[in-house]
N, C-alpha and C positions, 0 to 999 in steps of 0.2 A: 846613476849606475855607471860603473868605468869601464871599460875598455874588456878588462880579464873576466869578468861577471859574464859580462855578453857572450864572449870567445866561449867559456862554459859553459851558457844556456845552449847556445848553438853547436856546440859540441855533443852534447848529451841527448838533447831532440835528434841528429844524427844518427846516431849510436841506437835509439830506441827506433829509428824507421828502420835503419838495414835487421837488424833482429828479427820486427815486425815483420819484414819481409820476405828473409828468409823461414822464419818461423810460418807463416802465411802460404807460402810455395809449396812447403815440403811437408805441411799438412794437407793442403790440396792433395800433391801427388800421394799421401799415403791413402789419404780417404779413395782418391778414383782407384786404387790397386787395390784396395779391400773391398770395390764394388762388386758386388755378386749382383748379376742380371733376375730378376726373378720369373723364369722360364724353365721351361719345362719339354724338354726334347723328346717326343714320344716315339722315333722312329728317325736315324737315319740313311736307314737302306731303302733302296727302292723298292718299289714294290715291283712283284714276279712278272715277267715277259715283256720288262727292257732290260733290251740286250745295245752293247756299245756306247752306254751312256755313263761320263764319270761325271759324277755330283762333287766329289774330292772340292772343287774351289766353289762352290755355291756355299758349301758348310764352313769352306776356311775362310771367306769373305763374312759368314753370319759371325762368324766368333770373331774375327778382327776387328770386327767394326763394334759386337758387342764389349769386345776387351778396352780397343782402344780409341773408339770416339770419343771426343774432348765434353761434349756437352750432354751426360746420360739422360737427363730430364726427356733428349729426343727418341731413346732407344725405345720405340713400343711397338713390340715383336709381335703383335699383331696386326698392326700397323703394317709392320717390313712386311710380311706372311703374304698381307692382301697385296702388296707392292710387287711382291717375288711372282705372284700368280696371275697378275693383270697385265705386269711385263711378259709371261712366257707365252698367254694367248693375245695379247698385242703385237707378239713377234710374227706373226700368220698374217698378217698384213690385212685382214678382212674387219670392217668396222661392225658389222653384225656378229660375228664371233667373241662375246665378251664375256668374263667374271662379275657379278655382283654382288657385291660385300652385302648383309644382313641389312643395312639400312636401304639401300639401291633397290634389293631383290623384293623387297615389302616395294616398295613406291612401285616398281614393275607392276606388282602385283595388283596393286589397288588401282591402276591405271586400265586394265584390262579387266576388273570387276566393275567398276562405271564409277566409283567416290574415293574421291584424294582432294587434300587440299594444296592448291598452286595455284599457277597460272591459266594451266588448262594450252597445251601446246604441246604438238609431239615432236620429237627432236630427231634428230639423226647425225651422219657425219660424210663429208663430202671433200676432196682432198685436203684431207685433213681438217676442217674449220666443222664447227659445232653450227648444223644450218638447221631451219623449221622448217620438218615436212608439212605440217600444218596446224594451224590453231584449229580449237576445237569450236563447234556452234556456241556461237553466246556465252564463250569466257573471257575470263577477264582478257585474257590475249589479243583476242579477237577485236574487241571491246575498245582498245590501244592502239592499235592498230599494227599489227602485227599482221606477216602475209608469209605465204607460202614459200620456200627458196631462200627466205631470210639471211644470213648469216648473223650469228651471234658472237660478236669480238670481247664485249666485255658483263660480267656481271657485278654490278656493285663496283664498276669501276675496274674490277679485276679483272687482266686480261685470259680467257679462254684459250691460247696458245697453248698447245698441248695438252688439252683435257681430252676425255674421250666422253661419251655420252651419260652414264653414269654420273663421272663427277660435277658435269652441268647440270644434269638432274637435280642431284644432292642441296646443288648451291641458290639452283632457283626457287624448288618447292620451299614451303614453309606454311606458320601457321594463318588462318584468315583472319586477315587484316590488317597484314606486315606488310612494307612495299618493296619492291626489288627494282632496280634500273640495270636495263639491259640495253648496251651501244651493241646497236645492229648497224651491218651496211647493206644496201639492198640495190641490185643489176640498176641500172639507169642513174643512179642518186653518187654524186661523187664523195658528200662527206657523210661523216656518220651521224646516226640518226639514236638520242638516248631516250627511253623511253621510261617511263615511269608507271609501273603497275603494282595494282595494290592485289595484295593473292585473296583466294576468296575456295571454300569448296566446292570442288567440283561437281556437279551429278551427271553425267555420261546419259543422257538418252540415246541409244543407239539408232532408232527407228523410227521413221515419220511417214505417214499415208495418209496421203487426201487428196482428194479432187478438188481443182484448181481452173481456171478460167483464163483468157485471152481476148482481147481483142484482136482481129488479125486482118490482113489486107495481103494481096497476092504477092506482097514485097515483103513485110515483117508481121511479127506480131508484138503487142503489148501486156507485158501479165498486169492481171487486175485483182486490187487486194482482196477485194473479198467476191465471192464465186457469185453469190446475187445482186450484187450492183453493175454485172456484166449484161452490155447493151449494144446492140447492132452486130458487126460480124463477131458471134461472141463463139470460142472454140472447149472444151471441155478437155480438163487430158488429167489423169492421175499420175499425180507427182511423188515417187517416191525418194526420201530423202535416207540413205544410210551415214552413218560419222564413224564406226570403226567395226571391227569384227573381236567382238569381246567375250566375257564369261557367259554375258546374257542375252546378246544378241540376237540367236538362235529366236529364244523364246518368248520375247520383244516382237520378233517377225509373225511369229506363230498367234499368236495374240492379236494382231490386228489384219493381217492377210485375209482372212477367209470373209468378215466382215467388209471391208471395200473392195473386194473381187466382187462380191454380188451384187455390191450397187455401183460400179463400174459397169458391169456386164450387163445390168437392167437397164442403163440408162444410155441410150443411142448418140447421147452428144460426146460422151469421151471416145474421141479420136484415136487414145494412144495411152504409153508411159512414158514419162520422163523418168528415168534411174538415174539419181545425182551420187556418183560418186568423187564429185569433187573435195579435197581435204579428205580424205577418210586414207591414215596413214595404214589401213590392214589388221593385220591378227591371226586369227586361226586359219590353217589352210582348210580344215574339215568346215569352219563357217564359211569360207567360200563357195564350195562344191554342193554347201544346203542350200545356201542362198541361188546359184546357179541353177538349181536345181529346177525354182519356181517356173524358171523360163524356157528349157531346153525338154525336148523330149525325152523319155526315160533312157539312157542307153547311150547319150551323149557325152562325146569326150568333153571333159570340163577342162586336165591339166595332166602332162604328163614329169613325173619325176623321174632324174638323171644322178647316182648319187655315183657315175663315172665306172662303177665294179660291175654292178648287175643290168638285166636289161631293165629299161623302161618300166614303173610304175603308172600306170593310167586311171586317173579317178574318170568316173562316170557319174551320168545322171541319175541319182539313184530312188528318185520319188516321182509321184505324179504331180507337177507342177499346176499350179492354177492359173498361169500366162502362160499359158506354150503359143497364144497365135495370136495376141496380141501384139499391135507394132509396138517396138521398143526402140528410142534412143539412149544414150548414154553419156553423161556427161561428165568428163576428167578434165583434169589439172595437172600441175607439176606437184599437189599435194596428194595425187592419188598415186598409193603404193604398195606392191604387195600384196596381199588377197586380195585389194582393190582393183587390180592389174591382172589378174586372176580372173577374177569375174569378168569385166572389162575384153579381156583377150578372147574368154570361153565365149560370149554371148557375139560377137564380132565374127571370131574365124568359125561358129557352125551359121551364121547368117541369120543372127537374130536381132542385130542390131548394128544400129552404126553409132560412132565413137564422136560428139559433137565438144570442143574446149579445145585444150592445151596437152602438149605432149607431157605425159606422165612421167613420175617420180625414174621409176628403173630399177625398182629392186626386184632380182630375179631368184633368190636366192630361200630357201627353207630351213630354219632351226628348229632346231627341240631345246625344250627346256626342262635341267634339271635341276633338284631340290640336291643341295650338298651334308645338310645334316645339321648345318649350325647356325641355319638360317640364311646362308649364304647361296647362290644359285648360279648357275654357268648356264649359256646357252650356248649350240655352236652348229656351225652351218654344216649340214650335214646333206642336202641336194640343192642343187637347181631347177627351178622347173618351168616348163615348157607351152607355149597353148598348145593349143588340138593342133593349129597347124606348122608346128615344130619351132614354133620363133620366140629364144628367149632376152627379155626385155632388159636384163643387166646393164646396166648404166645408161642405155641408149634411151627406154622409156616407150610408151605403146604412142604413133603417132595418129591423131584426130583424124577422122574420114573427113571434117569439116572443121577449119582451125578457124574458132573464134576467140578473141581475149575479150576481158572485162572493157568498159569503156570510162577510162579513167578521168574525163573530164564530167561524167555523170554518173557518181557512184550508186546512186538511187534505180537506176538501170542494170539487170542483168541479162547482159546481153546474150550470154552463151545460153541459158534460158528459156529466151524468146526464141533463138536460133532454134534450140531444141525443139518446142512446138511448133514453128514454123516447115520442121524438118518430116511430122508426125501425118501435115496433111498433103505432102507429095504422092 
């Protein structure tokens, strides 16, 4: 082949790229300027009684970005929608004030009916980082080793930097028997720690009663696993165990309450109660003031709400309790929070009990939750609230009459436990 053949083949393959190219370009750009969005704008006025707000650039940002982003495959306006509306209540600076999108607001929901499938860990947010209020009894989390105060940096590797609670929820539930890796860093531990859990469903017992046994000596006691192989100084105390304040809690409690009050009350050897409300991240404020209820005499301040405009709301004792004079300890955590802190405060400042563990969570705050229509839900803080004796526990946490931690060179030991019964025969 000579010289002029070549010049021509090479000439003409030219000639057919720049074509191509322009040809290529300026069908691009006609195709993206014939793109029609497929949305549907139902309303852009605000709605009646705001006043001094111009929407004008939230609408001309939605149509610029629908005209002119480069990559429409990303434009899913429902998508931006929940984006636009998770940004305006994230603008309030409050991590309990949040929007959940249809998928979130079901998992809320199945988390507080007692069966989801996950991990089994309640989450929250804490200057900014995605931390575990606490795993739940006998989930997989738990199981992992997962602990209260956690901080969760990554899931699947991906970093949780700027998620809010929601979308770590989203990312770690899933179906049983998928596995998730979650790098936590955890107070004392300087590198991070990755953990590997395989998800599994949940079932939420809320409620545990039974009477339970010790060996004890004028210095500690020993719990003993099972109540009749207890031998020599042996102590009796009913141990009540709660894990959250749920749909069914209530009537969880109602169900076994009445039944071991009587044989506590029959039997001369129970000393006391142990009330574990360690890990039990909260729930309804109305389930706390029932549950309070068991222990306080009728008539008793349980919690007072402050929503800043009105005076004080005050819940009371509003039933006849079946401990009202019973010694009570109580046992928290850093995973105890919110109606857990609630009860905790209530049974403490009328002198019902004293408070044996670790300074508590610190949430002082009450929301409501509402259903939005499309399966989507908002909750948003709408009081604070107070014990009986004025003190609210926002970020600070309820501190221990008696601060005892786990004893971490023998996990087999609960110490704060022992503490508690030991606390029951002063």
């Amino acid at each position: 082949m000579n010289k002029i053949k070549v010049l021509q083949i090479l000439l003409g393959l030219f000639i057919a790229f720049i074509f191509g190219y322009y040809f290529g370009v300026n069908k691009v750009n006609v195709d993206w300027k014939a793109y029609k969005p497929n949305i549907s704008i139902v309303s852009k006025e605000p709605p009646s009684g705001i006043a001094n707000v111009n929407f004008t650039p939230f609408w001309a940002v939605w149509e610029k970005l629908l005209a002119g982003y480069y990559d429409k495959s990303k434009l899913d306006q429902q998508k931006m929608l929940n984006g636009a509306i998770s940004g305006m209540v994230s603008s309030l600076g409050d991590p309990f004030t949040v929007y959940l999108p249809p998928v979130q607001n079901n998992d809320f929901k199945e988390g507080l009916a007692g069966q989801f499938s996950g991990i089994g860990a309640e989450l929250g947010t804490k200057d900014a980082s995605i931390i575990v209020i606490s795993p739940l009894d006998g989930s997989p989390a738990e199981r992992a080793g997962i602990r209260a105060g956690d901080t969760i940096v990554s899931v699947d590797a991906k970093s949780t930097s700027g998620w809010n609670v929601s979308q770590a929820v989203e990312k770690i539930r899933g179906p049983k028997g998928t596995l998730v890796t979650l790098g936590i860093f955890r107070k004392g531990n300087e590198k991070q720690i990755d953990l590997k859990i395989t998800r599994d469903v949940i079932n939420v017992k809320s409620v545990v009663m039974e009477i339970r046994s010790a060996n004890c000596t004028s210095e500690s006691c020993k719990i003993v696993a099972k109540t009749d192989t207890c031998k020599g100084n042996c102590t009796k105390f009913l141990y009540i165990r709660l894990s959250q304040f749920g749909d069914n809690t209530n009537q969880e409690w109602m169900n076994l309450v009445g039944d071991i009050a009587t044989k506590a009350k029959a039997d001369s050897g129970v000393k006391g109660i142990v009330f574990d409300l360690r890990n039990n991240p909260g729930g309804y404020l109305s389930d706390a003031a029932f549950i309070s209820s068991e222990f306080l005499e009728k008539g008793q301040v349980v919690v007072s709400q402050d929503n800043g405009v009105t005076d004080k709301n005050i819940m009371y004792a509003t039933r006849k309790g079946l401990f009202t004079e019973e010694k009570v300890v109580v046992l928290i955590n850093k995973g105890s929070a919110s109606a857990a802190e609630i009860v905790s405060g209530a049974l403490r400042d009328n002198k019902r009990a004293k408070l044996i563990g670790e300074t508590s969570f610190g949430k002082g705050t009450i929301q409501t939750a509402e259903d939005l229509g499309d399966g989507a839900g908002l909750h948003v803080t709408i009081a604070k609230w107070l014990t009986p004796n004025g003190t609210w526990v926002h970020e600070k946490g309820l501190t221990p009459d008696v601060a005892v931690s786990l004893d971490a060179k023998d996990p087999s030991r609960d110490t704060q436990l022992e503490k508690g019964v030991s606390e029951l025969l002063k």
